[in-house]
LUMNUDO-384334 format. One record per atom (N, C-alpha, C): y, z, x; residue in three letters. Coordinates in steps of 0.001 Angstrom, whole numbers, plus 500000, padded with zeros to 6 digits. Example, Ala and Ser with C-alpha at 12.3 -4.5 7.8 and 13.67 -1.06 7.14 Angstrom:
494310507800513190ala;495500507800512300ala;496700507800513200ala;497750507080512850ser;498940507140513670ser;500030507870512900ser;
This chain:
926055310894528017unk;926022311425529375unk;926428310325530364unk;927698310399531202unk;927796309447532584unk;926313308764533075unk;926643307854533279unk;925828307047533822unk;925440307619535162unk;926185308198536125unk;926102308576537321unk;925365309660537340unk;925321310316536610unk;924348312268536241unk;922887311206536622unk;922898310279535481unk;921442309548535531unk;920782309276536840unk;921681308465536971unk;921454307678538542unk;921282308854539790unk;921775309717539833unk;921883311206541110unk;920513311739540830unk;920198311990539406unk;919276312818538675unk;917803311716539492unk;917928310615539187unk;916797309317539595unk;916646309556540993unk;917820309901542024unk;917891309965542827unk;916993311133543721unk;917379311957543134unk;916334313426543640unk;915224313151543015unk;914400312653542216unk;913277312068542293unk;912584311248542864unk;913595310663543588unk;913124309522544981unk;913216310041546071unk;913626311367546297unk;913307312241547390unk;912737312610547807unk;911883313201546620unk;910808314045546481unk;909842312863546850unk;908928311752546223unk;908308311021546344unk;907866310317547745unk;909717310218548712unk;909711309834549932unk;908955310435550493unk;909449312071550594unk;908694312748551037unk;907329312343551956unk;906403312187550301unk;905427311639550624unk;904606310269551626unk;906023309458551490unk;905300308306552490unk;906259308551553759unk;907104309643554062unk;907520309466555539unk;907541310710556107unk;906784311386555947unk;906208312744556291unk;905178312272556533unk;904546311802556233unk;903020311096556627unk;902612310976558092unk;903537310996558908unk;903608310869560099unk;903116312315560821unk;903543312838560280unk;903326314345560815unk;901900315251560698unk;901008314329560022unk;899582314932559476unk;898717313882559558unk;898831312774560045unk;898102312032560472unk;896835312607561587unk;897567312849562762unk;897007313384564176unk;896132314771563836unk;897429315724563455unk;896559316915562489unk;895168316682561800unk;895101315906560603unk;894097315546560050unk;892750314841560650unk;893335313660561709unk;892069313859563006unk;891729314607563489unk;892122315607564141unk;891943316903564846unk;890934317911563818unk;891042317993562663unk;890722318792562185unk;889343318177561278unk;888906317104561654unk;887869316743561072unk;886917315717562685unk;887516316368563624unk;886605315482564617unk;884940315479564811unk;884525316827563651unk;883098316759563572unk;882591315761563033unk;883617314850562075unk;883316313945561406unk;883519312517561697unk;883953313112562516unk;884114311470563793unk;885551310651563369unk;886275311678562172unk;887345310844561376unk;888438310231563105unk;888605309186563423unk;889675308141563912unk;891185308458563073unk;892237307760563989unk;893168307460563619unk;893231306520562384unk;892462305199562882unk;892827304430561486unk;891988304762560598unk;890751305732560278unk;890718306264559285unk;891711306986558141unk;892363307823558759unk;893266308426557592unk;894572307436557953unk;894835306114558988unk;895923305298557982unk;895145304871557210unk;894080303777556945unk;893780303384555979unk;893815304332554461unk;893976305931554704unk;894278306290553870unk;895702305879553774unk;896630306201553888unk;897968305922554115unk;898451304099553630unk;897917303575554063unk;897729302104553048unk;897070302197551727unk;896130302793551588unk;895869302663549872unk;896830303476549347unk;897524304592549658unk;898371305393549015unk;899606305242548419unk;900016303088549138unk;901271302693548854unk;900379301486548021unk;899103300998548587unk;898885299919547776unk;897908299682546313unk;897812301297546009unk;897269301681544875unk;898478301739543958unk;899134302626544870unk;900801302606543679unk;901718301348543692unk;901860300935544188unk;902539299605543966unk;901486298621543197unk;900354298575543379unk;899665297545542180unk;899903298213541171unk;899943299726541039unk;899846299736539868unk;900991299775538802unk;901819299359539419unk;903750299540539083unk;903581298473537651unk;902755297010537506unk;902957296775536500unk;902429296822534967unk;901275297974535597unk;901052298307534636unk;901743299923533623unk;902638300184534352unk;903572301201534526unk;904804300845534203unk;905137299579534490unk;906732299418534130unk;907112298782532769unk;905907298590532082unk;906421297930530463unk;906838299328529897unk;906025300380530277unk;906447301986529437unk;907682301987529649unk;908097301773530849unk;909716301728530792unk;910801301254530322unk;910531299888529859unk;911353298666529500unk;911285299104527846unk;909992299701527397unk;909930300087525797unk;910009301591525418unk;909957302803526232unk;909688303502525843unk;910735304916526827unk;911393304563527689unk;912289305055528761unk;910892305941529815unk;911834305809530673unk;911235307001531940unk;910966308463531868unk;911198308987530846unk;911089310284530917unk;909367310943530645unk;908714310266529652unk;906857310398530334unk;906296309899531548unk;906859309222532153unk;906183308556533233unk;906910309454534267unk;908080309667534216unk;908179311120535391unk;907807311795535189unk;907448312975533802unk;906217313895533730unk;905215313685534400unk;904330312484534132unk;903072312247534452unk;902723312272535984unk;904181311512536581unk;903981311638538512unk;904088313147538746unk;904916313712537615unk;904953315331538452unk;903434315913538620unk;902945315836537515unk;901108316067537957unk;900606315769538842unk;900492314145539282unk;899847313471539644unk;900038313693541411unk;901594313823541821unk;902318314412543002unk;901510315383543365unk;901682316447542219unk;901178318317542774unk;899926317863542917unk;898608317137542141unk;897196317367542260unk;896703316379543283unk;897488315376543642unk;897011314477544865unk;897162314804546164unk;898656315208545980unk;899222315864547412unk;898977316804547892unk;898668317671546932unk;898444319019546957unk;896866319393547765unk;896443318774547295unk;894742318917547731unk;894646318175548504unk;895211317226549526unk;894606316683550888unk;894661317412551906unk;894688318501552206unk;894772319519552927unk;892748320003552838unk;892352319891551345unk;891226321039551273unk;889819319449550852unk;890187318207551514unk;889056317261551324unk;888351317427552458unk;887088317192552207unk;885797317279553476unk;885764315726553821unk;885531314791552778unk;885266313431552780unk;886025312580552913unk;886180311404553763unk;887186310259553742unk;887171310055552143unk;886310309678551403unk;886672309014550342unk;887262310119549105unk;886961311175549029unk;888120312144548514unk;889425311947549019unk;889626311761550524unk;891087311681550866unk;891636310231550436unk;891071309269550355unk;891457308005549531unk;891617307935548534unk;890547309050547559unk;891342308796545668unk;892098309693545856unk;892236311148546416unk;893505311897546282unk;894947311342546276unk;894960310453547855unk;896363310026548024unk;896867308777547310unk;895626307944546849unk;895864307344546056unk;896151307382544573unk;895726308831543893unk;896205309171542838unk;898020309913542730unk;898024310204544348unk;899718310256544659unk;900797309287544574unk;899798308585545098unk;900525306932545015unk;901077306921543502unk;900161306955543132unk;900391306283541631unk;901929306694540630unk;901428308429541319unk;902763309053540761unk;904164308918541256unk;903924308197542637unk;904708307937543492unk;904950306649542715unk;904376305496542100unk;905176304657541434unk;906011304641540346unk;905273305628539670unk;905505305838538486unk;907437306316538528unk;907749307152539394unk;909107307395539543unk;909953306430540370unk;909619305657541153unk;910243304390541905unk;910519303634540826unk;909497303076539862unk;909826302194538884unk;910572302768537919unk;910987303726537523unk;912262304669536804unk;913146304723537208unk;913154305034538592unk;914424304855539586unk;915390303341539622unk;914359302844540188unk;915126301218540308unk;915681300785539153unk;914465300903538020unk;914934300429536380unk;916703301412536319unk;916648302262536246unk;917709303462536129unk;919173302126536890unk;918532302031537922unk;919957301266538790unk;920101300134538159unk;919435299335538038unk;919544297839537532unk;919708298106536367unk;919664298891535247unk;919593298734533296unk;921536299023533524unk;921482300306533843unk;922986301143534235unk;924111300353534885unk;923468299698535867unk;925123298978536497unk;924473298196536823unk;924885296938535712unk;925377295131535800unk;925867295378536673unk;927513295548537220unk;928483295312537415unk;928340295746538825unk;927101296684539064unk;927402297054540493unk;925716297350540824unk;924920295954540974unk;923553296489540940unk;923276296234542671unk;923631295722543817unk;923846295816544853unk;923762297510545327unk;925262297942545125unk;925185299621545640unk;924181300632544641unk;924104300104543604unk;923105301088542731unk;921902301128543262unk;920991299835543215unk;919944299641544079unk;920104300435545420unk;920698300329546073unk;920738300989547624unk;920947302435547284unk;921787302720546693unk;922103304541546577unk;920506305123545785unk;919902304669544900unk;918935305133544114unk;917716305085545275unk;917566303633545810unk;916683303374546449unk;916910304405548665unk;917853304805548529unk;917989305711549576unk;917404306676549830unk;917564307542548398unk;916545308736548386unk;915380309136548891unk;914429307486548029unk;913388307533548595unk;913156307223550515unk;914194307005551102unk;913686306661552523unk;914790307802553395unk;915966307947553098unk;916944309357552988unk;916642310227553563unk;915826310677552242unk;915544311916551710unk;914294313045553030unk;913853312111553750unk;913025313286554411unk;913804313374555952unk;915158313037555766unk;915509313671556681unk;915998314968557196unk;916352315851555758unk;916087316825555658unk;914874317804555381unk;913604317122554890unk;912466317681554840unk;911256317575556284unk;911432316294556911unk;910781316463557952unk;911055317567558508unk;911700318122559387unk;911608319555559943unk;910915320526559103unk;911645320439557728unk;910578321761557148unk;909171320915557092unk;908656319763556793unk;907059319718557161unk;906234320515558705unk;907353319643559633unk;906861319978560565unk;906952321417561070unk;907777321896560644unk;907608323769560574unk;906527324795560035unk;906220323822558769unk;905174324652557908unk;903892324205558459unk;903752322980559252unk;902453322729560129unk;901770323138560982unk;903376323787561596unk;903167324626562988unk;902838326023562749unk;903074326881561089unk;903071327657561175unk;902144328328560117unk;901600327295558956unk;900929327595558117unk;899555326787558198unk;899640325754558641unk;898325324419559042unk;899161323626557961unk;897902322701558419unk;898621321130557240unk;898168321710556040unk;897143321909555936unk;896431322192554481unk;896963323034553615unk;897648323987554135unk;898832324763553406unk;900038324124552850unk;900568323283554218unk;901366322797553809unk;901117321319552882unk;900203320763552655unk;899989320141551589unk;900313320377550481unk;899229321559550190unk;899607322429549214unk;900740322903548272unk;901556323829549225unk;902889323957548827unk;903521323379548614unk;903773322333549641unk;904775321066549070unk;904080319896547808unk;903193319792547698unk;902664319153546493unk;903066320080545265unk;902798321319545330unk;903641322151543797unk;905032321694543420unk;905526322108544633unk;907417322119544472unk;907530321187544386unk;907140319782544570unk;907202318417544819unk;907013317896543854unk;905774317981542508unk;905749318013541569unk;906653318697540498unk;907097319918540712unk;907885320723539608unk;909341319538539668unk;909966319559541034unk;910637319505540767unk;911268317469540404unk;910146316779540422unk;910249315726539874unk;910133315268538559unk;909531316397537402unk;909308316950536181unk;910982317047535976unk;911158317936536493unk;912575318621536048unk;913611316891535919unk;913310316667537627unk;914796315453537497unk;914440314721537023unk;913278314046535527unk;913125313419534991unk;913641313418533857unk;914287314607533289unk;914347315434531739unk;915793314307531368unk;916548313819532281unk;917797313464531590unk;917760311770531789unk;916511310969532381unk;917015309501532443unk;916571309037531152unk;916872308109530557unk;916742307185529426unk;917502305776529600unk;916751304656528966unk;917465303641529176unk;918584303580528048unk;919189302421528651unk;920598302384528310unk;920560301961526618unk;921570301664525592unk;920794301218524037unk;921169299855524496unk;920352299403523383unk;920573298009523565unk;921745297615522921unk;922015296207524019unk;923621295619523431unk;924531296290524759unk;924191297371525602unk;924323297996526590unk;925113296940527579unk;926765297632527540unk;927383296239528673unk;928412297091529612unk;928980296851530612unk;930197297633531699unk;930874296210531802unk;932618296983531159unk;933015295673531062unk;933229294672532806unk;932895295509533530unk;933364295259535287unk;932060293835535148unk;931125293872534949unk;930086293290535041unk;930598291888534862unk;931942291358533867unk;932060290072534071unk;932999289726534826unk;933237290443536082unk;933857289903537039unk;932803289488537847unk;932950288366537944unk;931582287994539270unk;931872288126540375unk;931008288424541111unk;931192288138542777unk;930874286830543641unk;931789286742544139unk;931846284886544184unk;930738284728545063unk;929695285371545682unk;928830284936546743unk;927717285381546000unk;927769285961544656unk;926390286012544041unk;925891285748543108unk;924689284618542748unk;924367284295542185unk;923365284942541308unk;924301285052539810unk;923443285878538585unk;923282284433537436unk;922562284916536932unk;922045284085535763unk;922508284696534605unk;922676283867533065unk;922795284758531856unk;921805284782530890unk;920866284569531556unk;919514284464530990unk;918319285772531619unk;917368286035530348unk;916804287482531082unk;914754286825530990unk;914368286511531649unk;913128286412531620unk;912102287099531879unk;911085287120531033unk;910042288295531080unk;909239287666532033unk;908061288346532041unk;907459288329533156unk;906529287236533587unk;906376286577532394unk;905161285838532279unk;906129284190532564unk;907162284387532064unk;908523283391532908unk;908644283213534304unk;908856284636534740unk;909212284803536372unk;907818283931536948unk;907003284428536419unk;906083284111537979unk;905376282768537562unk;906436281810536721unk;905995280360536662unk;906851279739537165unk;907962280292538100unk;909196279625538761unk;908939279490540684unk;908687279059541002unk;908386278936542079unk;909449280245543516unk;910589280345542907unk;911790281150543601unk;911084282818543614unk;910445282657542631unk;909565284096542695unk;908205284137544074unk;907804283444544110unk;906639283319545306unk;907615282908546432unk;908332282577546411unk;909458282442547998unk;909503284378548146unk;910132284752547096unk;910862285990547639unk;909340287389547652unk;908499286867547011unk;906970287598546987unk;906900287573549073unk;907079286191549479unk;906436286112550698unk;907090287170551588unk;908575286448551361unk;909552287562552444unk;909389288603552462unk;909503289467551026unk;909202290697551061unk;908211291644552043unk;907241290657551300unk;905661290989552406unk;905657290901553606unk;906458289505553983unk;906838289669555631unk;907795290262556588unk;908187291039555501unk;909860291930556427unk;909016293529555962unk;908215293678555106unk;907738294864554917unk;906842295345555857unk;905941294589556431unk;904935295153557483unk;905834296292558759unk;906955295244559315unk;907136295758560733unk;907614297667560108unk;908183297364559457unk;908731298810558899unk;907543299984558257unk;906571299172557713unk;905502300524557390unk;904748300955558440unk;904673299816558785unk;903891299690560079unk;904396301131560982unk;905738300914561341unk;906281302465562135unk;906489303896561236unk;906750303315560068unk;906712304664559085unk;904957305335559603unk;904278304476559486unk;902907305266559283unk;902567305523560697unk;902956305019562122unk;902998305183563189unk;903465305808564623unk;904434305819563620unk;905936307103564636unk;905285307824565738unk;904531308507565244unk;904183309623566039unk;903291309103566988unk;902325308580566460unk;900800308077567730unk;902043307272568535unk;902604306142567961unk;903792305298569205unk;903979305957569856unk;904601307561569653unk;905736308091570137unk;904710308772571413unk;903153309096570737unk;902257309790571804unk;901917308800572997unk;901661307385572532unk;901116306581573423unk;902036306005574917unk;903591306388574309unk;904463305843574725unk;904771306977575551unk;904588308319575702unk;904331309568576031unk;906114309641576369unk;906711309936574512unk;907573310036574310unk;908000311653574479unk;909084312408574880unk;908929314057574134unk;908575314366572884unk;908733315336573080unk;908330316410571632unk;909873316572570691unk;910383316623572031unk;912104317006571330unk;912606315643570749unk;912202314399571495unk;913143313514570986unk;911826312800569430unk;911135312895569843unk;910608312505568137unk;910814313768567317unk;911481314976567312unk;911844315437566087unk;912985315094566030unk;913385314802567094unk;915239313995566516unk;914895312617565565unk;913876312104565823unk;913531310223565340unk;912909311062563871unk;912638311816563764unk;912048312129562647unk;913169312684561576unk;914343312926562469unk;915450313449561212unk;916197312175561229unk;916393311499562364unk;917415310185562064unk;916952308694561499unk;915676308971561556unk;915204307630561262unk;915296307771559765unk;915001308223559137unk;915547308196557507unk;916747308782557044unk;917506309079557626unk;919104308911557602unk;919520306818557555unk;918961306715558401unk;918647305682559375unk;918491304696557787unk;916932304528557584unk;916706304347556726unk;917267304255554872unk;917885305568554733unk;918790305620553393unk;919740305052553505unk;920669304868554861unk;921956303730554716unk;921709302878555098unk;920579302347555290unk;920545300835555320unk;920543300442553976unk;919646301168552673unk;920214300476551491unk;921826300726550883unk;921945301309551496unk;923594301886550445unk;924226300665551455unk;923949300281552825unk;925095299535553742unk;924676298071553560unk;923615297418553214unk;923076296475552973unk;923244296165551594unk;923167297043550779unk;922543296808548792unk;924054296816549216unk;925409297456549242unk;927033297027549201unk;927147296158549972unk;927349295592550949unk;927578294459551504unk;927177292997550900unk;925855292916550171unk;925649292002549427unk;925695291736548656unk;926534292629547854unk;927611292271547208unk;928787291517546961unk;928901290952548268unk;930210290387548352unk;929793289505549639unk;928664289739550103unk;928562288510551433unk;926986287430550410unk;926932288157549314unk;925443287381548817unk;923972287868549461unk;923191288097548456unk;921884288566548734unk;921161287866550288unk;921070286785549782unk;920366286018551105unk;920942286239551905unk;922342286327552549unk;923160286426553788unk;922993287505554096unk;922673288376553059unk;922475289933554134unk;921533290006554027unk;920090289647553527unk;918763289388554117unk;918345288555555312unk;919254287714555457unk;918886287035556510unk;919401287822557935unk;920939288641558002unk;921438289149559057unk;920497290239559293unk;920261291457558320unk;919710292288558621unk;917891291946558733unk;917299291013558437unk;916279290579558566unk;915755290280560088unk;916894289349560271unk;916727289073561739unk;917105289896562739unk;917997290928562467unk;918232291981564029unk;916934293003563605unk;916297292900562192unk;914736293664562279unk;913985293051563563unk;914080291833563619unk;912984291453564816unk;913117291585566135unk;915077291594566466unk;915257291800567729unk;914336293559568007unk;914745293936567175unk;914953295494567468unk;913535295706567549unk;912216295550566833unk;911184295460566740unk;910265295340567931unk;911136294274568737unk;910536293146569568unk;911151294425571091unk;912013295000570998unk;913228295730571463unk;912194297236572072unk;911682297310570449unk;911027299418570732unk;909738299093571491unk;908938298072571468unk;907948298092572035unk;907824297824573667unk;909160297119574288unk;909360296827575417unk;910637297747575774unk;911337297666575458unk;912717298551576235unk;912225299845575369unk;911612300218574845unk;911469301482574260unk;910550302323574731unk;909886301944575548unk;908996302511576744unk;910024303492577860unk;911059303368578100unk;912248303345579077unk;912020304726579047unk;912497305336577749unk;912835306847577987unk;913146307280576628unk;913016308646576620unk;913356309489575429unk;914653308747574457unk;915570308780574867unk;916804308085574252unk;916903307229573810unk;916245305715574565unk;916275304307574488unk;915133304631573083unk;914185305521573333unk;913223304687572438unk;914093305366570632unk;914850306355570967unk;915312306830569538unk;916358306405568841unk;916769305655569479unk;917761304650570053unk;917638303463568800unk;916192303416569907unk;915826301935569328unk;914568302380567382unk;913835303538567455unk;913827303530566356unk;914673303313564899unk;915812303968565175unk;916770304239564149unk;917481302909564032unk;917768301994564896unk;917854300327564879unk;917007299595563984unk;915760300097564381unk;914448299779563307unk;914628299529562023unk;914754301395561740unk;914992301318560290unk;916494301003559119unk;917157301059560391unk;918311300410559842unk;918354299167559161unk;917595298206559719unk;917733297161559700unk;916154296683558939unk;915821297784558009unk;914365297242557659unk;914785298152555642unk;914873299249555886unk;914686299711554526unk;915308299002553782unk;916690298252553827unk;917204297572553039unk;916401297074552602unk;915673296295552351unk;914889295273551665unk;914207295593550234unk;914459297281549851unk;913957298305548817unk;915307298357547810unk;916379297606548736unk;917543297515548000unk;918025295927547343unk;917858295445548239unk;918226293767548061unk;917437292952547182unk;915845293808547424unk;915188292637546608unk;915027292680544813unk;915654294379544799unk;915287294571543394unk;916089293838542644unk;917848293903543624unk;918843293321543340unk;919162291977542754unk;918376291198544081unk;918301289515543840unk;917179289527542692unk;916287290313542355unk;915476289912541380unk;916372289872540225unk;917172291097539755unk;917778291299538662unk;918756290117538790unk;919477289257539905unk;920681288684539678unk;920091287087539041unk;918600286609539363unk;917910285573539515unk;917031285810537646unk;916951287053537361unk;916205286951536111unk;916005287902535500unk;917596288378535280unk;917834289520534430unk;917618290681534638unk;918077291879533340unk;917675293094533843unk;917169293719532529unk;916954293019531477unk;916265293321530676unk;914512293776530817unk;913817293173531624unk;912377293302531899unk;912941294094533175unk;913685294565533773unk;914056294705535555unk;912560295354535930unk;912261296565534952unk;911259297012535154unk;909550296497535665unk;909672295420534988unk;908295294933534923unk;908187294024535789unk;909276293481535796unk;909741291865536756unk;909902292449538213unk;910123293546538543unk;910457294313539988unk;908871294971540091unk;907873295179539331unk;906705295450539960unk;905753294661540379unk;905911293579539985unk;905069292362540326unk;905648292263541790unk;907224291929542371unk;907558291832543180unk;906671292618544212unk;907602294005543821unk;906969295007544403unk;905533295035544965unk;904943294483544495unk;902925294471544922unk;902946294169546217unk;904259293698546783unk;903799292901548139unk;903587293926549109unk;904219295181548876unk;904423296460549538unk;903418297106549778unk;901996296885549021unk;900605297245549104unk;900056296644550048unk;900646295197549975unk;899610294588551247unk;900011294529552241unk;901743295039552691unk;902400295168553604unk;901794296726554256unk;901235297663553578unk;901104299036554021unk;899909298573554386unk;898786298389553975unk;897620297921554428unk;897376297468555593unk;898165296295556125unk;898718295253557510unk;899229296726558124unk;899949297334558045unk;900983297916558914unk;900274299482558962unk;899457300036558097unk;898515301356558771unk;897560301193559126unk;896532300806558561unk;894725300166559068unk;894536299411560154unk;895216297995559613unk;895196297232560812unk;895869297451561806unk;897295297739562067unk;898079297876562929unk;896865299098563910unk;896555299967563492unk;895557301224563807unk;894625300432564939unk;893716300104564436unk;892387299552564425unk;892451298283565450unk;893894297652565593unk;894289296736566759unk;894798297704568236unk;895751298804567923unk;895406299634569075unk;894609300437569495unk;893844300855568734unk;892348301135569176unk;891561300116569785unk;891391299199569746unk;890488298072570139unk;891437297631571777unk;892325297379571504unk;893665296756572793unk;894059297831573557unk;894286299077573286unk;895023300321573750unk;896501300184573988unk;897253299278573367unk;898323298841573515unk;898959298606571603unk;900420298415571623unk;900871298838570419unk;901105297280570027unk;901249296762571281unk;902461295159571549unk;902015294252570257unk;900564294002570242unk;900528293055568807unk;900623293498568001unk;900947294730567229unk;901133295006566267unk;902910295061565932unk;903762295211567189unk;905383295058567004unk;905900293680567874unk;904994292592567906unk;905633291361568191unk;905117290840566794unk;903729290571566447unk;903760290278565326unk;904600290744564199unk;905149291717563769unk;905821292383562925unk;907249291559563003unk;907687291347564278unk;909094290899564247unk;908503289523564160unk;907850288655564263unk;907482287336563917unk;907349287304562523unk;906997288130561592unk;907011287796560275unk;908427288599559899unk;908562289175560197unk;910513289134560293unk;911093288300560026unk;911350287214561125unk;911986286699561015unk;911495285301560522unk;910371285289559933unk;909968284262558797unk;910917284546557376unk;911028285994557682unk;911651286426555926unk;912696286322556128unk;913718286210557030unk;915205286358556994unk;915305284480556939unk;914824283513557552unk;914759282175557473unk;914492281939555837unk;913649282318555684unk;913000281897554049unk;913574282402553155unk;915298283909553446unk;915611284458552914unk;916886283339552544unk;917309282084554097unk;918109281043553411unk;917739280136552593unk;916844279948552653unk;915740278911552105unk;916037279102549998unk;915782280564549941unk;915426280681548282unk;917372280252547815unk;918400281095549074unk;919657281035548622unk;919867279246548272unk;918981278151548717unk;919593276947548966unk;918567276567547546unk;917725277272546968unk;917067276434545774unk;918156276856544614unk;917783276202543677unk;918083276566542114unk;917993277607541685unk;919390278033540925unk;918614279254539765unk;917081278714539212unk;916383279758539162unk;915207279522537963unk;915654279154536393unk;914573278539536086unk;914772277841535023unk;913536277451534495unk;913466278636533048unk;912689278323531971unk;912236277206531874unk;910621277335531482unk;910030275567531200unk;910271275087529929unk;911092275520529202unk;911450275017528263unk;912468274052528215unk;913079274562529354unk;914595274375529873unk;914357272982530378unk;915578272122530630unk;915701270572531173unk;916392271002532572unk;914807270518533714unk;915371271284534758unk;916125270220535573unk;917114269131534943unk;918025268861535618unk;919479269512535175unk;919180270644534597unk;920703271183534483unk;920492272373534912unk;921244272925535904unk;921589273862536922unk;922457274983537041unk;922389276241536767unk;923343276609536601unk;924308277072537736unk;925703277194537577unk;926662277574539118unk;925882278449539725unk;926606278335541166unk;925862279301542091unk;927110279995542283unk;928513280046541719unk;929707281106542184unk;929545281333541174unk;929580281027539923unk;929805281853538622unk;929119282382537570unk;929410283952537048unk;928706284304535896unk;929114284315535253unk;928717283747534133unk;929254283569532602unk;929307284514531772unk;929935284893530818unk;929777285710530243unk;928890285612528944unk;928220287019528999unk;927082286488527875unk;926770286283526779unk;926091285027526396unk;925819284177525288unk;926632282527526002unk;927096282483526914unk;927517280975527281unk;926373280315527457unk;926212278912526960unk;924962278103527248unk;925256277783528628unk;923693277461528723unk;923489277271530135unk;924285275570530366unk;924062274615529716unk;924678273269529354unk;925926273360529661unk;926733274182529217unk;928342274298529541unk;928740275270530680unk;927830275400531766unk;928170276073532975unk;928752274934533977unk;929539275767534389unk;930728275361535353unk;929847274334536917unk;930089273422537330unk;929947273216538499unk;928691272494538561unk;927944271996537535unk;926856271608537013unk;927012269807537450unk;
């Protein structure tokens, strides 16, 4: 079967999943409203909304060896359950802490297909893991730009709790289904394009497992960035709307921010994950890293202005933020293979738990206390642009290198070898 059926097929499974974390916006307020006997707050149900990314992302590595040994096709079964019975039922919880294992048992399923997805891009195309990463990884941020309206339709017209419901079935079925055709690639698995290198990116011909990666120091550089370019962006995923109330935005123009901002969002990986391709990982982490902070720094002050400016300035936001769901899986695979991609991209990944955490609870719980949004989107663009700096920083260290390895030999930073060349007889050394 084409490689591409795979990858499209991965793709509508990252749709579905998005769903879940950028619709979130739309049942937040709802879900206060409808439990004010219970005194439930805003940052009550974000803090749901942070465990829901940082339950599933911890739990990615214990999830992604099934992949690396056993392919994706049980572990997308298993999210299709896990989707319909988590999602499905936050509509009919009485208790905060029901609504925390529910969405957190969503989460889970919600990893379970991200880490299939990404694996899917990185196992499939060596040769083009830049745009693969971004096209696979689009879906998931994409994808509710056609579903927000129908959330927000079925809210207005059925309640949330319905619409939980319903969309947790279909949401589940149909992530079951687009699971039936991925499998990893056999081994020995090569595209002959893959040994053309791209002169601005640095791949290795060496594949290290996991217990390798995170004894190299280049791995805790790119752990940090992650974490620090991830806040400003969940931070508004989980916020949109209260911003948009506090800022006493329309009605009309946040359902426009609600269809463009993940438009918004999906081509930043397809325009970012291709571009760094050929300009190098770090260089387009660092460009698009840093206009994250202008823009950041941008919605909270010029985005006050008016309906336009501020939708304006959302979709700037996410332009310049989702990439990072694309780049980093990328630079992981180019820095240490794609044999583990699976397992070696969930460890990464963890940082995304503590980035949702920072960016729904707290971010919450600071404008409640301040009545103002400002420290939560100056800080955000301050750790911004820590990650786009630190994003030159990892480009200026060494490939990683095994402790076995004699770490005064280095391998090129323009060239990939083709594989089985010792590392000893690399070019530029």
């Amino acid at each position: 079967m084409n490689r591409w059926i795979r990858l499209w097929s991965a793709f509508v499974g990252m749709v579905m999943i998005g769903n879940l974390q950028y619709a979130w916006t739309l049942f937040a307020q709802p879900m206060v409203k409808a439990h004010a006997q219970q005194h439930w707050q805003l940052s009550d149900v974000q803090w749901g909304f942070g465990l829901f990314i940082a339950v599933g992302t911890w739990a990615m590595p214990f999830l992604a060896p099934y992949i690396d040994k056993a392919g994706p096709r049980p572990l997308m079964a298993l999210s299709g359950v896990l989707c319909a019975i988590g999602w499905g039922s936050l509509g009919h919880v009485e208790t905060l802490p029901a609504f925390y294992s529910l969405y957190s048992m969503a989460g889970i399923g919600v990893a379970c297909v991200y880490a299939c997805g990404v694996a899917t891009a990185v196992k499939w195309f060596p040769d083009r893991r830049g745009i693969a990463s971004g096209l696979i990884t689009a879906g998931y941020g994409m994808g509710a730009a056609a579903f927000n309206p129908l959330f927000d339709s079925l809210i207005r017209k059925i309640g949330y709790a319905d619409t939980f419901l319903w969309t947790g079935i279909t949401h589940g079925a149909v992530i079951l289904l687009s699971g039936l055709v991925l499998m990893n690639p056999p081994a020995g698995y090569k595209v002959a394009a893959a040994a053309a290198a791209k002169p601005k990116v640095r791949r290795h011909d060496l594949d290290f497992n996991s217990a390798e990666m995170i004894r190299t120091p280049q791995f805790y550089f790119l752990y940090i960035a992650m974490l620090s370019i991830g806040i400003g962006g969940l931070m508004v995923t989980a916020q949109l709307k209260p911003v948009a109330t506090n800022f006493k935005i329309g009605a009309a123009a946040v359902t426009v921010a609600l269809v463009l901002t993940p438009l918004a969002n999906g081509s930043s990986r397809i325009l970012w994950g291709s571009l760094s391709d050929y300009l190098g990982r770090e260089w387009a982490m660092f460009t698009a890293f840093s206009l994250q902070a202008i823009f950041l720094v941008a919605a909270t002050t010029l985005g006050r202005g008016g309906d336009a400016i501020w939708v304006v300035l959302m979709v700037l936001v996410f332009l310049t933020w989702g990439e990072l769901y694309a780049l980093f899986p990328a630079v992981l695979g180019d820095l240490y293979g794609s044999k583990n991609s699976a397992l070696n991209y969930s460890f990464l990944y963890s940082a995304k738990g503590v980035a949702a955490l920072v960016g729904s609870g707290i971010a919450a719980q600071l404008f409640e206390k301040t009545g103002t949004w400002n420290y939560a989107f100056f800080g955000s663009a301050g750790l911004a642009l820590l990650s786009a700096l630190m994003a030159l920083y990892v480009r200026k260290m060494p490939l990683p290198q095994k402790r076995s390895m004699p770490f005064s030999v280095q391998p090129s930073e323009q060239t990939q070898l083709p594989p089985g060349t010792r590392i000893g007889a690399q070019q530029g050394d």
